[in-house]
N, C-alpha and C positions, 0 to 999 in steps of 0.2 A: 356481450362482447363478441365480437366479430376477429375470427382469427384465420391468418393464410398460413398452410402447412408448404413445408415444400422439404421432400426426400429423395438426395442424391448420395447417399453412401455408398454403395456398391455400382449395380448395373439395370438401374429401376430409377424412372424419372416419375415421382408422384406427388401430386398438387391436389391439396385442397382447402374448401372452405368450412370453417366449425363454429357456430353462432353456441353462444353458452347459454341461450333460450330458445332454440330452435333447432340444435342441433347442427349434424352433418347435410349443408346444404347441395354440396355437389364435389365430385371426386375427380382426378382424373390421373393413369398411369400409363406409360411408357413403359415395354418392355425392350432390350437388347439383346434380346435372347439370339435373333438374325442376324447381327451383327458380329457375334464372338463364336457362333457355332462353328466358325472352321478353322477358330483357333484351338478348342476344344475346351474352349476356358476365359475366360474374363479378363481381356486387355486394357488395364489401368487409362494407359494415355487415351487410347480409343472410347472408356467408357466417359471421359470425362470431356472430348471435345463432342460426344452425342447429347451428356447431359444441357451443355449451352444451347445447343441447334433445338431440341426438344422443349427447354422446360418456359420461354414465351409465349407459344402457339398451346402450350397445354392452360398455361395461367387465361389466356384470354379465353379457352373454352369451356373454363368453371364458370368463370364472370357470366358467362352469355348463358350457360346452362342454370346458374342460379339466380339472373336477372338480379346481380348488382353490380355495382363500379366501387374500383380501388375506393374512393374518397371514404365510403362505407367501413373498410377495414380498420381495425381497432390496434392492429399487434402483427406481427410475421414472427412464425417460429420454422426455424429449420433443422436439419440432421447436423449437430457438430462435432459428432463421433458414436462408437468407434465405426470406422470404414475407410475406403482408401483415400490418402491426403488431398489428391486431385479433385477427383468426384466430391469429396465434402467441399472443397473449397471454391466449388462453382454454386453448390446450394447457399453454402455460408456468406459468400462476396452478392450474390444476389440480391440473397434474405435481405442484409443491410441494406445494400442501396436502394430497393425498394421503400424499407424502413426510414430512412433519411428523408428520403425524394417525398415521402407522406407524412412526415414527422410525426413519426408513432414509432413503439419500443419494438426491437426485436431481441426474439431468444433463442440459445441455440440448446436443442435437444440431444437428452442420450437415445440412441440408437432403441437399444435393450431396455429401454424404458419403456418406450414408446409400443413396441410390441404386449411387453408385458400389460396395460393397458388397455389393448386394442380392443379387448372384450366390453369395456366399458361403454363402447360404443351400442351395445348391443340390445333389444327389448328387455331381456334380462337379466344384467352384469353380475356380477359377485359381488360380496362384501368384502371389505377389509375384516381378521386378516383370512389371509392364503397362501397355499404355496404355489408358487410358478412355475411348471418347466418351461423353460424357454429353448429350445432346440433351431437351427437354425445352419447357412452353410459355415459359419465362423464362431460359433456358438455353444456351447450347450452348458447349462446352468438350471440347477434347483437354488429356488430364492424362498426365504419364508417375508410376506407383505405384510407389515402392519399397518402402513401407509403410505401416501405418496410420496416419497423419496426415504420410505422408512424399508429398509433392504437389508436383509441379512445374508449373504452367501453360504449356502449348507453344502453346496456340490456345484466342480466346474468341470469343464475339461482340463486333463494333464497330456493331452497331444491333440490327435484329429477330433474333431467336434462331430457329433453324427452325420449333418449337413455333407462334410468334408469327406467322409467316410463313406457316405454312399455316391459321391461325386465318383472319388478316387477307386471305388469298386466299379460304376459302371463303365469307366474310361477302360479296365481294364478286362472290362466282358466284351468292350467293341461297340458300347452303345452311346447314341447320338448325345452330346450338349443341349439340356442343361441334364447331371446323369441323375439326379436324384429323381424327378418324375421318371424319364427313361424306365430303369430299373422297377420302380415298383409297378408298373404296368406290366410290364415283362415274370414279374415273380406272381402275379397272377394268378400265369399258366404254368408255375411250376410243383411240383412235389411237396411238399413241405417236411416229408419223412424220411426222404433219400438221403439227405447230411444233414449229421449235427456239429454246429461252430461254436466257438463256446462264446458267453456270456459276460462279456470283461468285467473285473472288478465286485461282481455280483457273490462270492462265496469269503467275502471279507468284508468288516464294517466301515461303515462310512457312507459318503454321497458321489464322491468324485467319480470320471466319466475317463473310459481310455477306450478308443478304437483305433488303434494303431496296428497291437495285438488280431484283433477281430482282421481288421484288412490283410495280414499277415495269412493268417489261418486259410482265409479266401484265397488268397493268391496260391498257395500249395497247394490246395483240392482243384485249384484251376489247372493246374498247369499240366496235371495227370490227365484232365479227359479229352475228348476228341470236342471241338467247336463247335455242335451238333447246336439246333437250338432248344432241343431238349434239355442238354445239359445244362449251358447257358439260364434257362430258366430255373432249373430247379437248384442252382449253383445262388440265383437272383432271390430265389423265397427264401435260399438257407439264410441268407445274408440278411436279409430284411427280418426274418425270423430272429435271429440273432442282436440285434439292433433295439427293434420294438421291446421285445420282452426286456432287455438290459433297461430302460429307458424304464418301462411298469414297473421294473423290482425296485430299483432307486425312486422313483414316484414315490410307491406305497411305502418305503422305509422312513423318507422324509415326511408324510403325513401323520406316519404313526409317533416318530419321534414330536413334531410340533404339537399335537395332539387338534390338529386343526382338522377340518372335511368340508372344504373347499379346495378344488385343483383347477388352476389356471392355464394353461397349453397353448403359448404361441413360440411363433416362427416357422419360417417356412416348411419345416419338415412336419408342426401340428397339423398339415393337411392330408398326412399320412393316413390313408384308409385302416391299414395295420393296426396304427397304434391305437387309432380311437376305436377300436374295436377292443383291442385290448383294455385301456385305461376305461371303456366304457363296463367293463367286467367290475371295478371299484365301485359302482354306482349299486349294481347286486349283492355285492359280496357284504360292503360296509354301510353304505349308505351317503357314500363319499359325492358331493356335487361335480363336474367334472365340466368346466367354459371354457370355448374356442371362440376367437373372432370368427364372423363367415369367410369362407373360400378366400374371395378376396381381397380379404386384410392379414392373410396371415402369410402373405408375403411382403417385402418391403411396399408402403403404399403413403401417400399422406395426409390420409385422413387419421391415422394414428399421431404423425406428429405434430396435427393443427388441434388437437382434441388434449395431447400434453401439454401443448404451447399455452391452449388457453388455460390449464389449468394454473399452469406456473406465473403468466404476466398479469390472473386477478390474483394472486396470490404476492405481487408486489416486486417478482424475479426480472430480473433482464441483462444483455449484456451491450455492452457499450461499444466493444471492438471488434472487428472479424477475426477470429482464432479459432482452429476446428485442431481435435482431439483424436487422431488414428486411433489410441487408444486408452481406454479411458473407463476406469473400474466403476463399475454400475453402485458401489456402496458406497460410495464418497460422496454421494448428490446431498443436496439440502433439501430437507422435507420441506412439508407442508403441513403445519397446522391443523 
């Protein structure tokens, strides 16, 4: 079965094609990153009239890079949430009409699915079950997987999602959009003994994620020093210090409660050198497996959603109407068998 992904939720136009006997045949993404840098930040209407201008000339350069034609395709699966209303509803108005136009089913995927997933793609994947972090700029969630669409929520965010929290930190160090690379390139070169920030949520039980507090903390040891870029940096490791390890203690608590050892890690922030250093410490300590998608799937891309798509349309799924979901609880989905 032959599947077209196409992923417009945010600020990432990503197209591909996913054969369910051949695999991922060719990929292709659009970043906006040039486009909202001097906004400081990701303009909805703007992301959404880039998404139309981009995402024809990118469909026609998988077709040609994978030497086949529409007629071939079996299925379109696209983003139908969560993400912003605009942007999904140029992937979703698409996805259809394509689907029409070839008289073949299209589906519309969850977002945090599709990430959660992305490893599957990989020479290696994981087994069911596992647990997920999925961290991300809107995001952050411990999931224990028994399968596909079998989701159990252990931990989410109750304010800033990490993503969000290193965004809204680097904006506030002075550094360039998009902030969460920014920053951690920058904390690099910094100290990592000079400050300690504290750990949110971490010296109570549970899963749930707060970095509100953590950006708070930053903001007050910011405001004391001189702009130096000294400071700056070693202001940037406390921070990332701060983040990573909160993210490894809630890991290891969710593992140890499921009694699982397999750890799953996508979203854009699992490209975090930090943290897989750290979560790579579970692999010694316990004997915990620990899967990432490569580099570049663990940012929005649509080889993840052509790879759900086809999971879900041989499994008998589809939908009928164009409808997208801003937002839209990742436990509500229908399994699979």
């Amino acid at each position: 079965m032959l599947i077209l992904g196409i992923e417009t939720s945010c600020d990432e136009t990503g197209v591909a094609l996913y054969d369910s006997e051949r695999g991922l045949l060719a990929h292709a993404l659009h970043s906006q990153c040039a486009l909202h840098t001097k906004y400081g930040g990701v303009v909805p209407e703007l992301a959404s009239r880039d998404h139309i201008r981009k995402i024809l000339p990118l469909l026609r350069q998988i077709f040609k890079k994978s030497d086949t034609v529409p007629s071939e395709v079996q299925g379109v699966a696209y983003t139908r949430g969560p993400g912003l209303i605009g942007a999904l509803l140029v992937g979703a108005t698409i996805g259809h009409s394509l689907a029409w136009s070839w008289k073949i089913p299209a589906i519309g995927i969850h977002h945090m699915e599709a990430h959660l997933l992305a490893p599957m793609l990989e020479s290696e994947p994981p087994k069911f079950p596992f647990v997920a972090l999925l961290v991300s700029g809107g995001h952050s969630l411990l999931v224990e997987v028994k399968g596909v669409g079998k989701y159990q929520i252990l931990g989410e965010s109750v304010d800033d999602a990490a993503g969000e929290a290193f965004d809204k930190t680097a904006k506030l160090l002075g550094l360039p959009y998009p902030g969460g690379p920014s920053l951690s390139r920058l904390a690099e070169h910094g100290n990592p003994h000079r400050f300690s920030l504290p750990r949110p949520m971490t010296n109570r039980p549970g899963f749930d994620f707060s970095f509100s507090g953590l950006k708070t903390a930053t903001i007050n040891a910011w405001r004391v020093l001189e702009p130096t870029p000294d400071n700056r940096a070693d202001i940037a490791r406390a921070f990332e210090e701060a983040v990573v390890e909160t993210l490894a203690i809630k890991s290891r608590r969710a593992l140890k409660a499921t009694n699982l050892n397999q750890l799953v890690v996508a979203g854009g922030v699992s490209a975090n050198l930090r943290l897989r250093t750290q979560l790579r410490e579970l692999t010694t300590e316990s004997g915990v497996q620990v899967f990432y998608p490569r580099l570049e799937f663990c940012t929005d891309n649509g080889a993840m959603i052509a790879y759900t798509g086809c999971l879900r349309l041989a499994a008998g799924q589809f939908n009928e109407r164009i409808d997208v979901l801003p937002r839209w609880p990742l436990d509500g989905l229908l399994s699979i068998d």
